[in-house]
C-alpha positions as CSV (number, residue, x, y, z in Angstrom):
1,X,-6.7,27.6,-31.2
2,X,-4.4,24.9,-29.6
3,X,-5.1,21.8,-32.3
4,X,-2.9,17.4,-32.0
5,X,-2.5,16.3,-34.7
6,X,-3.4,12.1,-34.3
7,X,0.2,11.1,-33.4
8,X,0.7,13.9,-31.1
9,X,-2.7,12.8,-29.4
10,X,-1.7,9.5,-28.8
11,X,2.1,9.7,-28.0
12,X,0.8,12.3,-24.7
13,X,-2.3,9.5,-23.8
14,X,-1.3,6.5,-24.4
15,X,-3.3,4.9,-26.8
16,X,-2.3,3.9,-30.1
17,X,-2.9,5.5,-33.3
18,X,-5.0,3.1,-34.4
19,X,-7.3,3.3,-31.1
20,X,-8.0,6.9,-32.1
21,X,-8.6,6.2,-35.7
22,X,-11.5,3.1,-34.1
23,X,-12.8,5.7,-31.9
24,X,-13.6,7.9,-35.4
25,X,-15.0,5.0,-36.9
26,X,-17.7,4.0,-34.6
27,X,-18.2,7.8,-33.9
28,X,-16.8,8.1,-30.6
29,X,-14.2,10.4,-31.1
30,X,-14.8,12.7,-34.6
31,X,-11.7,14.8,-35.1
32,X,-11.9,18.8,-35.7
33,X,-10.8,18.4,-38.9
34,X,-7.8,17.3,-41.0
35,X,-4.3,18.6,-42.1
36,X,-3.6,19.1,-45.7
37,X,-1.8,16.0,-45.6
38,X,-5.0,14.4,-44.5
39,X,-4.1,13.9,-40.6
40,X,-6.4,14.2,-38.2
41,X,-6.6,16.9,-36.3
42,X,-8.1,17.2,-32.4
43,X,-9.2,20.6,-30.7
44,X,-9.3,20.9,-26.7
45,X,-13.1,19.8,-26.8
46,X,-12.1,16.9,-28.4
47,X,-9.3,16.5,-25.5
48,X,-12.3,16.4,-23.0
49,X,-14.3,14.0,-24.6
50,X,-11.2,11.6,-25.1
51,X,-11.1,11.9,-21.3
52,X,-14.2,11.2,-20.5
53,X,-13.9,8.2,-23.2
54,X,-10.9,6.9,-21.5
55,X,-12.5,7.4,-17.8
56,X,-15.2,5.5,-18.6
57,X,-14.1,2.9,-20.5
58,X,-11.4,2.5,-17.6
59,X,-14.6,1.6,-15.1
60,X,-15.2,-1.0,-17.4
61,X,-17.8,0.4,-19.3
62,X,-18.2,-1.3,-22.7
63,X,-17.4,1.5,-25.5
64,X,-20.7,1.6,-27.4
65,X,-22.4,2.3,-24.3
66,X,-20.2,5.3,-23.7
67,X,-20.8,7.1,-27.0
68,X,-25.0,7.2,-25.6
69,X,-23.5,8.6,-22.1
70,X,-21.6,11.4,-24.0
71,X,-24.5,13.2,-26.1
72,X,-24.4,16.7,-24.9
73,X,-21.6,18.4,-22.8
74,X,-19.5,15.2,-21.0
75,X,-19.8,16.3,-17.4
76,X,-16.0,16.4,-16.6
77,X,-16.3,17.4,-12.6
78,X,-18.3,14.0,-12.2
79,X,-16.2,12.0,-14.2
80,X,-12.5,13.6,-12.0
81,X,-14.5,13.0,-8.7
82,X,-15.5,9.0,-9.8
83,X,-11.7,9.0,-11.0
84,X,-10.2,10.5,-8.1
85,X,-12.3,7.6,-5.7
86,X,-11.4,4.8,-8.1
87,X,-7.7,6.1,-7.6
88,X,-8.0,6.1,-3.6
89,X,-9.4,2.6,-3.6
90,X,-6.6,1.5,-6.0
91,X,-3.9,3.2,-3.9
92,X,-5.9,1.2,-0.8
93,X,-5.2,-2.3,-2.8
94,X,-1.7,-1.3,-3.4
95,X,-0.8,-0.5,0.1
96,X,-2.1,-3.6,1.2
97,X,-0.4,-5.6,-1.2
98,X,2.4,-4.1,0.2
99,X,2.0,-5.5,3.4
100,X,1.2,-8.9,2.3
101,X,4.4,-8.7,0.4
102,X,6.6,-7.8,3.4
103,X,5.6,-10.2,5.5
104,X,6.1,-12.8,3.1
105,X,9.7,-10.8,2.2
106,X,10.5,-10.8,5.4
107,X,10.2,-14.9,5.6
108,X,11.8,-15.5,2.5
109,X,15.3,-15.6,3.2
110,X,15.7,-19.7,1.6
111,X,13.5,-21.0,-1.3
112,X,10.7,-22.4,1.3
113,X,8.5,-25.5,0.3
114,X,5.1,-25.1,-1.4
115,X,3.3,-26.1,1.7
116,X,5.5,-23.1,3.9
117,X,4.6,-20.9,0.8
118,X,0.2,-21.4,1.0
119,X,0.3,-21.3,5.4
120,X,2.6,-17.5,4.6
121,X,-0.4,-16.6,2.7
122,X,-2.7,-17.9,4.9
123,X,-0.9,-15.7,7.9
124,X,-0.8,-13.2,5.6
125,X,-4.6,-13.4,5.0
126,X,-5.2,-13.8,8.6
127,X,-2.9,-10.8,9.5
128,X,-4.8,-8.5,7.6
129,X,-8.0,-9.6,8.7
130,X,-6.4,-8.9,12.1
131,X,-5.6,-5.9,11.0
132,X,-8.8,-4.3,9.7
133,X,-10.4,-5.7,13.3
134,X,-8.6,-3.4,15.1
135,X,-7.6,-0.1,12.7
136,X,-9.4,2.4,10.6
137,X,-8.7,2.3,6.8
138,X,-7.2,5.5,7.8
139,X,-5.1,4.2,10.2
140,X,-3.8,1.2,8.0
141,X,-2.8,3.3,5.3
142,X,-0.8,5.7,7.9
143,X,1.1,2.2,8.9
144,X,4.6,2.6,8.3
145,X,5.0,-1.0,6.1
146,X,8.3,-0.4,5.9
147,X,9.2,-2.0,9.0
148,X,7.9,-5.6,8.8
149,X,11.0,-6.4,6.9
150,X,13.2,-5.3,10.0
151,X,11.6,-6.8,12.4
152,X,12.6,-10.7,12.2
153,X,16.2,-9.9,12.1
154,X,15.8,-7.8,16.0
155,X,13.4,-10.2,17.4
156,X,16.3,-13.1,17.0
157,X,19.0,-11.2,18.1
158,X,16.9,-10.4,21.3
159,X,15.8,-14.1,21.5
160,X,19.5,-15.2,21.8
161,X,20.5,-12.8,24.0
162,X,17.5,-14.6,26.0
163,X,19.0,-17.8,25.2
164,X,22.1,-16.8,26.4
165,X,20.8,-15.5,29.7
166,X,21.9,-11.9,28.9
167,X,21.1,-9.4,31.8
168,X,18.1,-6.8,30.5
169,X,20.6,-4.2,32.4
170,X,23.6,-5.2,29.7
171,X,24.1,-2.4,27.5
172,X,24.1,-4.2,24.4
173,X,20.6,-5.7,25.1
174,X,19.6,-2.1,26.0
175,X,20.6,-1.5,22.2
176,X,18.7,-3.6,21.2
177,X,15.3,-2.4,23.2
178,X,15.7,1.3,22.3
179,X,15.9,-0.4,18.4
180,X,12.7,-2.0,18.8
181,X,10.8,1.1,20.3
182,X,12.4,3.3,17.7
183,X,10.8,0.3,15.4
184,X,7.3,0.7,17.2
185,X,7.2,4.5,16.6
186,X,8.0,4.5,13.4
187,X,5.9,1.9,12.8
188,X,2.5,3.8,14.8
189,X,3.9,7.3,13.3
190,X,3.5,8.2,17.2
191,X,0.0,8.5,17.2
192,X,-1.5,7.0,20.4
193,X,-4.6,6.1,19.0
194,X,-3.1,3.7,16.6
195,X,-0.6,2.7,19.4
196,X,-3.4,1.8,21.7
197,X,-4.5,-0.2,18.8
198,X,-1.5,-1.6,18.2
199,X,-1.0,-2.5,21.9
200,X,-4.6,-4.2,21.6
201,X,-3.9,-6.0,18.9
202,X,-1.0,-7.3,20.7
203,X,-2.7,-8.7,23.7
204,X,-5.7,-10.2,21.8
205,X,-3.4,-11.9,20.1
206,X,-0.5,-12.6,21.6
207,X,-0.6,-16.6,20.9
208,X,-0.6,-16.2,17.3
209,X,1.6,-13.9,16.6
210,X,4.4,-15.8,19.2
211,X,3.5,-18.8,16.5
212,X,4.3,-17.1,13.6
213,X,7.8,-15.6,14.4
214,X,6.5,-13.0,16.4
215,X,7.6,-11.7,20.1
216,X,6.6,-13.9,22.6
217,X,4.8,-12.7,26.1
218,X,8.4,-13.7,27.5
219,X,10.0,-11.2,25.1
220,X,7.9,-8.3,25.8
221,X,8.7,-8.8,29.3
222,X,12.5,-8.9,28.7
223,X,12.4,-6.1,26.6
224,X,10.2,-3.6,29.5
225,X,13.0,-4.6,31.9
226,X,16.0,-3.8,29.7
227,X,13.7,-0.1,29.0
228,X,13.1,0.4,32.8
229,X,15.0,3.3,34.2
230,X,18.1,2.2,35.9
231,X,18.6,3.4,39.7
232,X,22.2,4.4,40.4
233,X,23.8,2.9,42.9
234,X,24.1,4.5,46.5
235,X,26.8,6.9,46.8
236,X,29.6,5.5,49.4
């Protein structure tokens, strides 16, 4: 039979040997038995109990409520299925942290004022309340984040090509538009329904987005042109 001794037990969980030792105290956690040194000793049952200790107390349950839920056989199914939602809805926070934390990457180029600092997390409130309007949780999560951070650095080099009065058909702007629809698939993971979102989004609000960095209804238009198939010129 597979037995940890206390140290072993904690160093592969986490917890401190003294959390294991209070869990024996208040008869939480009773140990198989002990070594002839006087360790303590856990068996696999014990493992499963510690689990279902540690689940539970992780969901904020207070500990001597848990030792009441545990009389009898822990069900351990229950407890993995509760885990594995509470870990979804956790990775779900995380991702959109990660969002809010590009955008405000992606405007942090110079130490900005405290007042520039609370409207970036306003936008960035806003945006994902934008966001959630218009996609699926599903849909968020399949959002390629990763771009948000590219995208201030192409829209100002196609707003001074603007400035400059650079023709859509010049090849260097025509870079710059294939960048920005390899920027758009990657960032919809070429799925049309979140590109017709996407594109819905867009034209809801287009005034908002303009007024916080983003492409303007002018820029759009510039960059369709420099995309539109270009017609040869008649043969002579």
């Amino acid at each position: 039979m597979t037995t940890w001794k206390v140290g072993e037990l904690a160093a592969m969980t986490g917890l401190t040997v003294r959390t294991l030792h209070h869990y024996d105290e208040i008869g939480l956690l009773r140990p198989l038995g002990r070594t002839a040194a006087g360790h303590r000793l856990y068996g696999q049952a014990d493992v499963r109990r510690l689990y279902a200790v540690i689940t539970l107390r992780d969901l904020g349950i207070p500990l001597d409520q848990i030792a009441g839920m545990l009389d009898g056989e822990p069900d351990i199914a229950g407890m993995l299925r509760d885990h594995l939602s509470r870990v979804d809805s956790q990775l779900q926070a995380l991702r959109t942290l990660r969002r809010r934390l590009a955008v405000l990457t992606a405007h942090a180029d110079r130490t900005p004022e405290a007042a520039e600092l609370l409207d970036l997390l306003d936008h960035s409130r806003k945006a994902q309340q934008t966001f959630e309007r218009y996609f699926t949780e599903e849909q968020i999560s399949a959002l390629d984040g990763s771009t948000i951070s590219e995208w201030p650095r192409l829209i100002a080099a196609v707003q001074s090509e603007m400035d400059s009065g650079t023709d859509p058909a010049h090849p260097r702007v025509r870079r710059l538009a294939r960048e920005w629809m390899r920027l758009l698939e990657r960032f919809h993971g070429d799925d049309p329904n979140v590109r017709d979102s996407l594109y819905r989004m867009r034209a809801d609000n287009s005034d908002e987005i303009a007024d916080h960095g983003g492409p303007t209804d002018e820029m759009i238009d510039y960059i369709k042109r420099a995309n539109a198939p270009r017609v040869p010129p008649p043969a002579r």
